[in-house]
C-alpha positions, 0 to 999 in steps of 0.5 A: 477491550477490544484488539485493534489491527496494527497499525501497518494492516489498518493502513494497508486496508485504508489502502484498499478502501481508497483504491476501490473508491478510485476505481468505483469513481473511475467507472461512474465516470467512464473510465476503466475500474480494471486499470484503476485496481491494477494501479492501486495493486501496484501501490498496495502489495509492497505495503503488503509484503512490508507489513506482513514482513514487520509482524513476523519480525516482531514474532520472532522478537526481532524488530527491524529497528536497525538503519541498515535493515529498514534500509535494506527492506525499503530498497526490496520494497521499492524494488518490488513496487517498480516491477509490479508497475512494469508488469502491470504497464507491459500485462494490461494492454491496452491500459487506460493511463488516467484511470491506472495512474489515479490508482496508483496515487491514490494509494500512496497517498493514502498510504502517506495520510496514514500518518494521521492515524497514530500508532494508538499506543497511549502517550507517556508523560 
């Protein structure tokens, strides 16, 4: 039987794939791919770093179940996501806000659709 990803990477890859579907729909439509990834970058690299940080957790057989530790992570997380944005916005002069913008949203919302997709472990009666 085959090995499936995890269910934090295979959402980081949906991620990616609706990042880089934004920014192919923004260049068939004219606008910038460039500002398009840089948004969706935004989104998707604290995902990252959050889920390579729940792996090693698990590794090391020390789960991130407490309150106060998912707390903490998501504070670090939103932390990062909010300086990526102002680096991104202060780095990419001149930027195309649709185009970025749509990047950005398109990943959180994949990222938020990614509820959907289950943790694939079989359910108990």
């Amino acid at each position: 039987m085959a090995r499936r990803l995890p269910l934090e990477y295979r959402v980081v890859l949906l991620q990616l794939a609706v990042t880089g579907a934004c920014a192919l729909g923004a260049a068939l439509l004219g606008g910038s791919a460039r500002d398009a990834l840089l948004g969706g970058g935004c989104a998707v690299a604290p995902n990252l770093w959050m889920a390579l940080r729940v792996r090693r957790r698990l590794r090391e057989g020390r789960e991130m179940a407490t309150a106060v530790g998912l707390f903490l992570a998501q504070i670090m997380k939103l932390v990062f996501m909010t300086a990526l944005l102002g680096l991104a916005l202060w780095w990419a002069r001149p930027l195309e806000g649709p185009a970025f913008f749509a990047g950005f949203i398109a990943a959180l919302v994949a990222h938020h659709a990614s509820l959907a997709m289950g943790d694939g472990a079989p359910e108990e009666d």
